[in-house]
Each structure stands twice: as structure tokens, then as C-alpha cells.
C-alpha positions in Angstrom: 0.0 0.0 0.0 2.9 2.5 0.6 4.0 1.5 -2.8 1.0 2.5 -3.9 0.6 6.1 -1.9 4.4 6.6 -2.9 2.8 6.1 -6.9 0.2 8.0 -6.8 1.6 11.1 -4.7 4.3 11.2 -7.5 1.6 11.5 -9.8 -0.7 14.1 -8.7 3.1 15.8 -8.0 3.6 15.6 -11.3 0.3 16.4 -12.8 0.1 19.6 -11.0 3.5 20.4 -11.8 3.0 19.9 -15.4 -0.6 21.6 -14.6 1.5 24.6 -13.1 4.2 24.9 -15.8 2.1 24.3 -19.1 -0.5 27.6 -17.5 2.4 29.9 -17.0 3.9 29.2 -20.0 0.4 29.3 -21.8 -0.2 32.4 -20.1 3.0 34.5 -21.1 2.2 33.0 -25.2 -1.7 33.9 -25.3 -0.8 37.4 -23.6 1.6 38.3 -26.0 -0.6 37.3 -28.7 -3.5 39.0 -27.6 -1.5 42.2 -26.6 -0.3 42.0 -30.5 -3.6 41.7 -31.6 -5.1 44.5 -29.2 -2.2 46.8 -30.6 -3.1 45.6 -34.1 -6.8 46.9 -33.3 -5.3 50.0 -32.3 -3.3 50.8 -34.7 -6.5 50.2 -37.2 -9.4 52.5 -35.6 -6.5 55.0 -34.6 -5.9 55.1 -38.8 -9.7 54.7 -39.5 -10.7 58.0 -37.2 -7.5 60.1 -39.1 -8.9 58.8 -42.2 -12.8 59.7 -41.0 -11.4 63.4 -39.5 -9.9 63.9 -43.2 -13.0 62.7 -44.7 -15.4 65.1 -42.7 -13.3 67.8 -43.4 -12.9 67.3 -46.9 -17.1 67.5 -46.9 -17.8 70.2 -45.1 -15.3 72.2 -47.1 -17.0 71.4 -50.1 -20.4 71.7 -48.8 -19.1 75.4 -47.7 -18.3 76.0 -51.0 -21.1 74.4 -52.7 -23.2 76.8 -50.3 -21.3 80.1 -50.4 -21.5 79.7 -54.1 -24.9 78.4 -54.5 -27.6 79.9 -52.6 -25.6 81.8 -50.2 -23.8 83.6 -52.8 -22.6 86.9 -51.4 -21.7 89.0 -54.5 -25.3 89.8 -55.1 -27.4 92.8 -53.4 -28.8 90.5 -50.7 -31.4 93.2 -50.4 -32.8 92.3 -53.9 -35.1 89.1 -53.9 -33.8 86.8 -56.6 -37.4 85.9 -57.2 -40.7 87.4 -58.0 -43.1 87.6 -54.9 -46.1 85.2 -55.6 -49.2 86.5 -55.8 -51.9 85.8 -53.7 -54.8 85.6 -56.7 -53.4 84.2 -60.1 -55.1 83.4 -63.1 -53.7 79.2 -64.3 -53.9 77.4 -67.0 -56.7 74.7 -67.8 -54.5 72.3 -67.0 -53.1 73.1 -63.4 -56.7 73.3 -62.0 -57.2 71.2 -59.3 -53.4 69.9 -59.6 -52.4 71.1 -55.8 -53.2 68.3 -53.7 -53.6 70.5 -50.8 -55.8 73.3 -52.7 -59.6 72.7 -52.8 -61.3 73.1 -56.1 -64.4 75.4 -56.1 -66.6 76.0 -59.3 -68.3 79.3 -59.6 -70.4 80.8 -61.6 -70.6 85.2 -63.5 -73.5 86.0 -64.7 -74.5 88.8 -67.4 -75.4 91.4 -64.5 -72.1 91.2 -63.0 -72.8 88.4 -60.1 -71.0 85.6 -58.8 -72.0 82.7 -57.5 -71.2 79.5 -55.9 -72.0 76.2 -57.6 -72.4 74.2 -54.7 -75.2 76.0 -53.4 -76.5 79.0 -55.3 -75.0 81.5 -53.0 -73.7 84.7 -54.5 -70.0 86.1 -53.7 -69.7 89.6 -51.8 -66.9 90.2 -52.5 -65.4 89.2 -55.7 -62.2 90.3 -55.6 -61.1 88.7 -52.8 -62.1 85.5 -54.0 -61.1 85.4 -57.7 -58.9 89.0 -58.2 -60.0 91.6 -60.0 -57.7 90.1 -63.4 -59.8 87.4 -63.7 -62.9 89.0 -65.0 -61.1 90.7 -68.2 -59.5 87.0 -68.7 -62.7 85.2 -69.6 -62.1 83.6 -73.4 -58.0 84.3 -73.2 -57.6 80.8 -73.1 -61.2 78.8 -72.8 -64.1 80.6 -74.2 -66.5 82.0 -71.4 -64.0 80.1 -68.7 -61.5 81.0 -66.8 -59.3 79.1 -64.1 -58.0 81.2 -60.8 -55.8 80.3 -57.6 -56.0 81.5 -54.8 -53.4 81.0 -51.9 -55.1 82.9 -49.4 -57.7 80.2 -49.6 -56.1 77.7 -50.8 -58.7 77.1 -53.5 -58.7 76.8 -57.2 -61.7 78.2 -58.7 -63.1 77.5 -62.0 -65.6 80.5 -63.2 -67.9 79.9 -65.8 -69.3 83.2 -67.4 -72.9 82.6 -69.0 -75.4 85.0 -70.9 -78.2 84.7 -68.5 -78.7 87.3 -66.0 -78.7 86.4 -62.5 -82.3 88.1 -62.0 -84.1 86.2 -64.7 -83.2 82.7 -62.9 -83.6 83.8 -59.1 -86.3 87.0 -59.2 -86.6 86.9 -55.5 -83.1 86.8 -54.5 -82.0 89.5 -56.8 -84.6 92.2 -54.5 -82.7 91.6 -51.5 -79.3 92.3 -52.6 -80.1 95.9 -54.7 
């Protein structure tokens, strides 16, 4: 039995010796190769941010330009607007009525006596040039004949006015005696 102690004390001796040496040595290789690789890492993303820092600067310089020369150009009178104001009533072609998806389309109606009316329900317009402008009455046949087709931003309306011979009196007798 002491034999057998004596064996196996040697060999647990040995294992952890060999246990021992083989996690030092490990140690000292695997550090070094992971310090390498750590540095290597380093080394990369330190390169990568000069190369981002050179990037960002090369862009905003040339989006300074771009915008200095563009629509920040000084060498203009800044005073003078480099555009025409819009107007708030305009007379449109045929073809852009009812082409603003946010703009309502009204149809209207000038009769022979010089009143306007809505479509939608007969009423008549007080005051007529605030709703259709007062060019839109000498454009009637300039591009449809007895139409015409007005936009109005204040409202945010399109209106289409259809000029017709009948007077307003002959269709609605009664409603003409409250309004002269």
C-alpha cells in the first residue's frame, strides 16, 4: 500500500506540476498574442478616425463651397429678392386646375349682370375680388371661351368661373330684390 501512496503522490506531484508549468507558460504566449492583436486593433481604428477626421473635413469644405457659391452667394445685393413675390390671386392654365393636392377646387359661376355665384349652393360672392382677383374677370375667353381658371393662396382654393349670358335676376327674381 505504501507503494501504492508513494505512486500515486508522484503522480498528482507531477500532474500539477505539469498543470502549473504548461498555465504559465500558456499564459506568457496567449498574452503576448492577444497584446499584438489589441495593438493591431489599435493601430486600425487609430488610422480609420485620421482617415474619418480627413474625410469630414474634406465634406464640409465642399459643402461650404457648394453653399457660399450656391444659394448663399454673397456677391449679389442680398437686399434684392432673386425671385418674384407670388401672388396671392393668379389666373392658371386649364391644365393646373385642381393639380395642388392641398388646394380645394371650387366652381363658380358670372353671370350677365355682373354676379357671382357659388356652384355648390347658389350663394352669391360679396366680394369678388377677394375671392377670384379683379384680373380674372377681363380674362374670360384668353384661353377657354367663357372660362377662366384662378388660384388662390389665401384660400387655398382653385376656382373654376364659368361666365354665362343669363342674367342672375331672370333665374332667381326673388333673390335679386334683397341684394339691390
Amino acid at each position: 500500500m505504501k507503494k501504492l501512496m508513494h505512486d500515486a503522490l508522484i503522480f498528482v506531484g507531477g500532474f500539477a506540476a505539469g498543470v502549473a508549468t504548461m498555465h504559465f507558460l500558456m499564459r506568457d504566449t496567449y498574452k503576448k498574442q492577444a497584446d499584438v492583436l489589441v495593438e493591431d486593433a489599435r493601430n486600425h481604428f487609430k488610422q480609420r478616425e485620421q482617415e474619418l477626421d480627413t474625410t469630414i473635413e474634406q465634406r464640409a469644405n465642399e459643402k461650404a463651397f457648394d453653399l457660399v457659391s450656391g444659394p448663399y452667394c454673397q456677391e449679389e445685393d442680398s437686399e434684392k429678392p432673386t425671385h418674384e413675390p407670388m401672388e396671392a390671386i393668379e389666373i392658371i392654365p386649364s391644365d393646373e386646375f385642381g393639380n395642388e393636392d392641398d388646394y380645394e377646387t371650387s366652381f363658380l359661376t358670372y353671370y350677365a349682370d355682373g354676379i357671382l355665384t357659388y356652384d355648390s349652393d347658389g350663394s352669391r360672392v360679396e366680394d369678388i375680388e377677394k375671392v377670384i382677383g379683379p384680373k380674372a374677370l377681363d380674362n374670360f375667353g384668353a384661353e377657354e371661351p367663357d372660362l377662366v381658371h384662378v388660384r388662390n393662396h389665401n384660400y387655398r382654393k382653385d376656382y373654376e368661373v364659368l361666365k354665362v349670358r343669363n342674367k342672375y335676376a331672370d333665374l332667381y327674381p326673388n333673390s335679386g330684390e334683397e341684394y339691390e
